[in-house]
VOMI-935902 format. One record per residue: x, y, z of N, C-alpha, C in turn. Coordinates in steps of 0.001 Angstrom, whole numbers, padded with zeros to 6 digits, always signed. Layout:
XYZXYZXYZ...
***
This chain:
+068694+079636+103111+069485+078444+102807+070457+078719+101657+069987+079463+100626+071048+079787+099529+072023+080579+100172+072005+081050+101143+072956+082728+101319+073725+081775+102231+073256+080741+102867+074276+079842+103975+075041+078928+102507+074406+078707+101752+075119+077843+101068+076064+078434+099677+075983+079379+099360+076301+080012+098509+076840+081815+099044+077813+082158+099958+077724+083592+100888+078220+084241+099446+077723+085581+100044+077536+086634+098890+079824+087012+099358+080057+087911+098291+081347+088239+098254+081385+089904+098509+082154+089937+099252+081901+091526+099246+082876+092312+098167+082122+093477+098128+082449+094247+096527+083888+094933+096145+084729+094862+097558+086230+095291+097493+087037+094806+097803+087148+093799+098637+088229+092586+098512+087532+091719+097879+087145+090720+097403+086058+090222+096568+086149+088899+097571+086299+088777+098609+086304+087549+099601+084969+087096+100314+084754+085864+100253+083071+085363+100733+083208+085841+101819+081783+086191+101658+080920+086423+103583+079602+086515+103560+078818+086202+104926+077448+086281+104984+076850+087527+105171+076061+087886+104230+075371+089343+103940+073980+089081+104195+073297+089806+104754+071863+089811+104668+071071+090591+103309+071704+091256+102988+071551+092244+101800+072683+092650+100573+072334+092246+099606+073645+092748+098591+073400+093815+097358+074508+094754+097373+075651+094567+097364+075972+095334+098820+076899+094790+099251+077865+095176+100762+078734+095086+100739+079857+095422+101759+081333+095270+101933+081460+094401+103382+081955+093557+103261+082707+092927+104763+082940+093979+105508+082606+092926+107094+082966+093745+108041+084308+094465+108321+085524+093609+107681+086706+094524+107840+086902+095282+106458+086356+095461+105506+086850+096598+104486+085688+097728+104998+085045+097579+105944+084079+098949+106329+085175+099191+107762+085465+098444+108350+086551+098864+109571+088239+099826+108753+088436+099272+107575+089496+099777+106904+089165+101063+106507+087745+101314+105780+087459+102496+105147+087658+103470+106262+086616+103074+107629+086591+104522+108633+087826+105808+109007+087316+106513+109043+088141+107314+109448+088206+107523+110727+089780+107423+110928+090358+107432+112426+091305+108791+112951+091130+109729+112493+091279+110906+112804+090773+111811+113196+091247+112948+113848+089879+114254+113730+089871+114402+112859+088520+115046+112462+088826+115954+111687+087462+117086+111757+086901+118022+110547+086664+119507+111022+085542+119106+111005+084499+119550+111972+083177+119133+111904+082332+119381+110355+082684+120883+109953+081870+121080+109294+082230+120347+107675+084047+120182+107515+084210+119615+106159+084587+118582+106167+084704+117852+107160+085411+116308+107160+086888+116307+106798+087616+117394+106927+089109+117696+106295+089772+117482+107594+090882+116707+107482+091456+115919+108977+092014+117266+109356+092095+117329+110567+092525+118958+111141+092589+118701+113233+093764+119261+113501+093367+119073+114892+092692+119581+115763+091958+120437+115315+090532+121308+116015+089590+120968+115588+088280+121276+116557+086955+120951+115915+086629+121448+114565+087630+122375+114164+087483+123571+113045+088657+123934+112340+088518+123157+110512+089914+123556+110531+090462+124926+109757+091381+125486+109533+091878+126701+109612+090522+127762+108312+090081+127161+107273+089490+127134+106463+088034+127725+106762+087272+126514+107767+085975+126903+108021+085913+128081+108999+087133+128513+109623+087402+129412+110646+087261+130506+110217+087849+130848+108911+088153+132077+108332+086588+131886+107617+086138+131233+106836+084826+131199+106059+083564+130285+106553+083139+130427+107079+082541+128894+108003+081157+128906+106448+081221+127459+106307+079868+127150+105225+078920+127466+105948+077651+127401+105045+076521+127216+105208+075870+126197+105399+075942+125307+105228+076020+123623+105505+076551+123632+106965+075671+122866+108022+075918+122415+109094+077227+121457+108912+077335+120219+108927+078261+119199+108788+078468+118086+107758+079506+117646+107490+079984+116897+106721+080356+115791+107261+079713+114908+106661+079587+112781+107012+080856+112365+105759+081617+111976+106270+082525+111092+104835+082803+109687+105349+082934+108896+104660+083027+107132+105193+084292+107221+105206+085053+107923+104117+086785+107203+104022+087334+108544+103697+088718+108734+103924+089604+109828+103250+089969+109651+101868+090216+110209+101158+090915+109865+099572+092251+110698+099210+093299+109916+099352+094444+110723+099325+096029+109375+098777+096612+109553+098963+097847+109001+098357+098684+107697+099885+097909+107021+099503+098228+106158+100858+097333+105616+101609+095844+106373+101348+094400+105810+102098+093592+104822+101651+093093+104099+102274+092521+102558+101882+090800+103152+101109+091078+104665+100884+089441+104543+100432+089877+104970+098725+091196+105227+098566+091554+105712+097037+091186+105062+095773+091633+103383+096510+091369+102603+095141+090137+102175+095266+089156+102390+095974+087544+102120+096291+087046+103174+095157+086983+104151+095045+086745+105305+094636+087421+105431+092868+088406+105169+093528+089120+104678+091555+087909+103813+091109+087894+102844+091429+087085+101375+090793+085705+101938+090634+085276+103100+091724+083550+102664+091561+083615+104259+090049+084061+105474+090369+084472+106786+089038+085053+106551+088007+086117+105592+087870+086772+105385+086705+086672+104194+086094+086614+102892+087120+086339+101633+086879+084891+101169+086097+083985+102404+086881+082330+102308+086644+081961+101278+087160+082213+100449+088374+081382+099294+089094+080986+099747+089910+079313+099962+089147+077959+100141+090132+077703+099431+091377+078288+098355+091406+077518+097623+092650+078628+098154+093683+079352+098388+093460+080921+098740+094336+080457+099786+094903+079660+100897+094178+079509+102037+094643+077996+102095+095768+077273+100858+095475+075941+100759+096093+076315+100554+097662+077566+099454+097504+078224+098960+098685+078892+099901+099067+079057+100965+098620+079755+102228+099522+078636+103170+100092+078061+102727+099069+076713+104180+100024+076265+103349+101099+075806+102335+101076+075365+101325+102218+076279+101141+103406+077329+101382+103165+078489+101809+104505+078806+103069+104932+078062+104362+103668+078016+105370+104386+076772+105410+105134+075874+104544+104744+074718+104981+105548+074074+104249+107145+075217+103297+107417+075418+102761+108636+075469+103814+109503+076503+104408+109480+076850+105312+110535+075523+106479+110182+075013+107025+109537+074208+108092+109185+072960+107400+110070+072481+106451+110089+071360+105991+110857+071336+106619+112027+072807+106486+112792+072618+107036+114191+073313+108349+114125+073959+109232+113174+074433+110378+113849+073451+111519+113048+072813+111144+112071+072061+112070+111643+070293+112121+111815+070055+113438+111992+069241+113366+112306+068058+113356+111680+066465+113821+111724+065362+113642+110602+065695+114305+109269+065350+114123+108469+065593+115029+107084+064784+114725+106586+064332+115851+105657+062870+116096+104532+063324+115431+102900+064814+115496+102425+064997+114541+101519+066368+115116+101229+066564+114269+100449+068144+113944+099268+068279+114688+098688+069218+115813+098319+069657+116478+096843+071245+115848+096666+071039+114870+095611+072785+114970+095387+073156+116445+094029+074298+116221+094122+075189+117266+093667+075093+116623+092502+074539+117856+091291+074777+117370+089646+075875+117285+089097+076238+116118+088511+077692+116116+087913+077740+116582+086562+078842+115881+085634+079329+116742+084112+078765+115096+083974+077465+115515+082661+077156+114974+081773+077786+114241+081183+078793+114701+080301+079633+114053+079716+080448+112625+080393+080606+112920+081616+081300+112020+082653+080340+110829+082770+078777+111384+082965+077990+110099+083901+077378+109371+082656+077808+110342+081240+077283+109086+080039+078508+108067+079768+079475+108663+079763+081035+107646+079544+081160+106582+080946+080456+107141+081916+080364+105785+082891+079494+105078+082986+078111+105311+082360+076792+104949+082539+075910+104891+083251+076165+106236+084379+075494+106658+085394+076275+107496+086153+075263+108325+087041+076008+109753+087719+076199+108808+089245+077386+109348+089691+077732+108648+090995+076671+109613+092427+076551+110825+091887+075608+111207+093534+074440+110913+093222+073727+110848+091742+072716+109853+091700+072734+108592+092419+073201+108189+092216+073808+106191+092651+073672+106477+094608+074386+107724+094718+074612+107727+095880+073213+108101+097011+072968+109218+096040+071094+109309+096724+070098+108399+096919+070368+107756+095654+069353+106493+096015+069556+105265+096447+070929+105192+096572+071221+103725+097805+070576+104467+099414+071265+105993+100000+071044+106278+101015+069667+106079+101087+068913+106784+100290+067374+106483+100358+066532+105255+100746+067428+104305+100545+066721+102596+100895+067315+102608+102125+068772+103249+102893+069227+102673+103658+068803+103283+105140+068343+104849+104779+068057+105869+105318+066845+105440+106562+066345+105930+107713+065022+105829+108349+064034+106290+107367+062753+105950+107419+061695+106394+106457+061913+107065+105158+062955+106200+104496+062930+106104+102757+063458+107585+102611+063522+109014+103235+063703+110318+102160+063386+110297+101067+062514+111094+100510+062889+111556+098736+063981+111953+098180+064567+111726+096522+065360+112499+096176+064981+113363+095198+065378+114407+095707+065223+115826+094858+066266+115940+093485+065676+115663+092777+067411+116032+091915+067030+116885+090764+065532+118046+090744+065331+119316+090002+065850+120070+090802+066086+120061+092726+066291+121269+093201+067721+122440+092723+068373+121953+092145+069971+122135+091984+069824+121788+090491+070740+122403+089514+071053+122025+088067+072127+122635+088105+073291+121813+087027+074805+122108+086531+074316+122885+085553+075017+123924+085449+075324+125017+083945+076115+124101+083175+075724+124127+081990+076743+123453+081075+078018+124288+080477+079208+123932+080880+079939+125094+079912+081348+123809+079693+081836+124565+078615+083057+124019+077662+084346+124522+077926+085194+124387+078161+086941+124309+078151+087700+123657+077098+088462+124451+077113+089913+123394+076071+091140+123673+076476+091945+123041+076461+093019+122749+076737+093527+121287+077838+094556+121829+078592+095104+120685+079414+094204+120657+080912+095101+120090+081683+094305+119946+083343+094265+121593+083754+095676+122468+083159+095598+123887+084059+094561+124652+083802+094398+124636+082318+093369+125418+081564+092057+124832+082277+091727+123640+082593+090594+123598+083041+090231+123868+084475+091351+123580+084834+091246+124157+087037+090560+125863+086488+091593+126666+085748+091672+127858+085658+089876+128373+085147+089709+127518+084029+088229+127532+083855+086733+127381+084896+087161+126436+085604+086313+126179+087073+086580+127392+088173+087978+127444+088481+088141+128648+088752+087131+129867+088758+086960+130108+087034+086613+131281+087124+085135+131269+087323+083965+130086+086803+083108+129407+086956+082247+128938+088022+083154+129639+088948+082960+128541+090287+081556+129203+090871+081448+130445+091048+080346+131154+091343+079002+130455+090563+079030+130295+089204+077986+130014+087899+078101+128587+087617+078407+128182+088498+078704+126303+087871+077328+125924+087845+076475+126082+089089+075353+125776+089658+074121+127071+089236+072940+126543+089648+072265+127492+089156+070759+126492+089861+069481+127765+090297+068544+126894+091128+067954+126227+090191+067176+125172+090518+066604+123961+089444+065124+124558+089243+064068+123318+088914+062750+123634+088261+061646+123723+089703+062860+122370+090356+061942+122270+091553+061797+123445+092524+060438+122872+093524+060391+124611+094563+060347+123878+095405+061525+124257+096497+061847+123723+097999+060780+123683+098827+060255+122839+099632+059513+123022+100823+060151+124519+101970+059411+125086+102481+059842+126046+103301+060228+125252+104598+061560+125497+105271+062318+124648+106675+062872+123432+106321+062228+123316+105039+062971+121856+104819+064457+121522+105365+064505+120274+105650+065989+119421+106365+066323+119076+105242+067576+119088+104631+068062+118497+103585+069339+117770+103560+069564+116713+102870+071126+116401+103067+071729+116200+101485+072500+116983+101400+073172+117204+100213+074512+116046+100054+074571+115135+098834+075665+113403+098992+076370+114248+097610+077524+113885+097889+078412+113572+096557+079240+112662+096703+079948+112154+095754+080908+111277+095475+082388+111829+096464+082724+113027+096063+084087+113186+096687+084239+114758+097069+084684+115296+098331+084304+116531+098435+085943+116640+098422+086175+117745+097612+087810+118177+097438+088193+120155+097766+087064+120773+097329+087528+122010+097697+086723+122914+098429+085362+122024+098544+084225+122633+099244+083362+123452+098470+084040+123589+097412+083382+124991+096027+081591+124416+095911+081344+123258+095089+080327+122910+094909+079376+122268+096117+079746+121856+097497+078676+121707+097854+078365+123282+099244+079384+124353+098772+079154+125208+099025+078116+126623+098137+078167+125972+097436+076909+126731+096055+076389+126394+096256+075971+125118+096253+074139+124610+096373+074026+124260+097805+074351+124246+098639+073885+124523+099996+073405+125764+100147+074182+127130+099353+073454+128373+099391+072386+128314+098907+072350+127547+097128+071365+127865+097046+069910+127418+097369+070216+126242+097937+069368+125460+098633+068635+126409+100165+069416+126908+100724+069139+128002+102108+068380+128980+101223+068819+129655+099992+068069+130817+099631+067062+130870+099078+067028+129334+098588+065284+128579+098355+064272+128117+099151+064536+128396+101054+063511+127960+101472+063993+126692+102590+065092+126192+102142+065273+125103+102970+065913+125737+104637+065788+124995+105698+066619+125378+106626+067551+124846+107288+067986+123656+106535+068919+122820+107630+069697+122152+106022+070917+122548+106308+071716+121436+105069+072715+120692+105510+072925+119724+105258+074036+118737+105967+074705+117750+104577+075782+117616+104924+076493+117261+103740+077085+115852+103610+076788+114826+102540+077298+113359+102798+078316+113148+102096+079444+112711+101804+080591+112205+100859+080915+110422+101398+081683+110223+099634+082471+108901+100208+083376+109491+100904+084496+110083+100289+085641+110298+100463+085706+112091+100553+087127+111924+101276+087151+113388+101485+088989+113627+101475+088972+114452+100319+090207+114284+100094+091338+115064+101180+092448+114678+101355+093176+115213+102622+094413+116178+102196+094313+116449+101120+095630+117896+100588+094632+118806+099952+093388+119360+100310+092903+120153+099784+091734+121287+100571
***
């Protein structure tokens, strides 16, 4: 009777509607987010082959990549993604994992649990929480039979930069191998795993810990994003 008399608002156009569960997005800002393109099975990067030029020449280790929206200069998932990383509105971001995990009900298959991707410290204290945290554990409620989340299997190296944006690409750059490093936890042997982040842009990081996740024991890695950026 309250939810008929009072409808919940959804978290990105902020317009009433009837929700059974909150936080959510209306039915048309989850029709806006989808992606309506091909794109590459394994990175979610719009491409007109099953495979785009990238995974051809290097194919991951990671089976496939799930993304709800594209993130690029013109795409309806940019300013979603602004608001929930820079804005810091948690519930915005709960309502995004809960629309990534619609579609995940039916295209993915059993899995043994969650590893999201560790972010920069520094980032998830200035926002007041890590977004593939946020993101593991919405999927986890939304998921068939709850998954665990793992989040000893994988640990960020901590390291420091100075300068501008170049100096720091150039720093990751060189980093990119050592960003990651295996955690405390010890993988189940065959384990199914599905590895979530916030935004997959060059493939670097959830291509490290998918290795190192395979070289720990697991046997199946599959990869979740909001967004998936489309010039990269």
């Amino acid at each position: 009777l309250t939810r008929l008399l009072y409808p919940c608002a959804c978290y990105l156009c902020r317009r009433p509607f009837h929700a059974s569960r909150t936080p959510d997005l209306c039915g048309e800002c989850r029709s806006g987010l989808r992606v309506r393109q091909n794109t590459c099975f394994h990175c979610a990067r719009p491409a007109a082959a099953a495979s785009c030029h990238e995974c051809q020449r290097n194919t991951p280790s990671f089976q496939r990549t799930y993304a709800l929206c594209l993130y690029g200069a013109g795409q309806p998932g940019q300013m979603a993604l602004r608001r929930w990383k820079i804005g810091g509105e948690i519930n915005l971001g709960r309502a995004l994992g809960r629309a990534l995990g619609r579609p995940l009900r039916q295209q993915l298959g059993p899995i043994d649990g969650i590893v999201p991707i560790p972010g920069r410290r520094i980032a998830s204290a200035w926002r007041g929480f890590d977004t593939a945290n946020l993101l593991a554990e919405t999927l986890s409620q939304v998921l068939p039979e709850s998954p665990p989340v793992f989040r000893n299997f994988v640990c960020r190296v901590p390291h420091w930069h100075w300068g501008g944006a170049g100096r720091r690409r150039r720093a990751r750059r060189l980093m990119r191998s050592s960003l990651y490093r295996p955690g405390s936890g010890k993988i189940p042997q065959g384990a199914r795993l599905l590895l979530v982040d916030d935004i997959m842009t060059t493939q670097a990081s959830a291509r490290r810990c998918s290795d190192l996740l395979l070289e720990g024991g697991a046997a199946r890695v599959e990869v979740a994003v909001i967004g998936r950026t489309t010039n990269s």
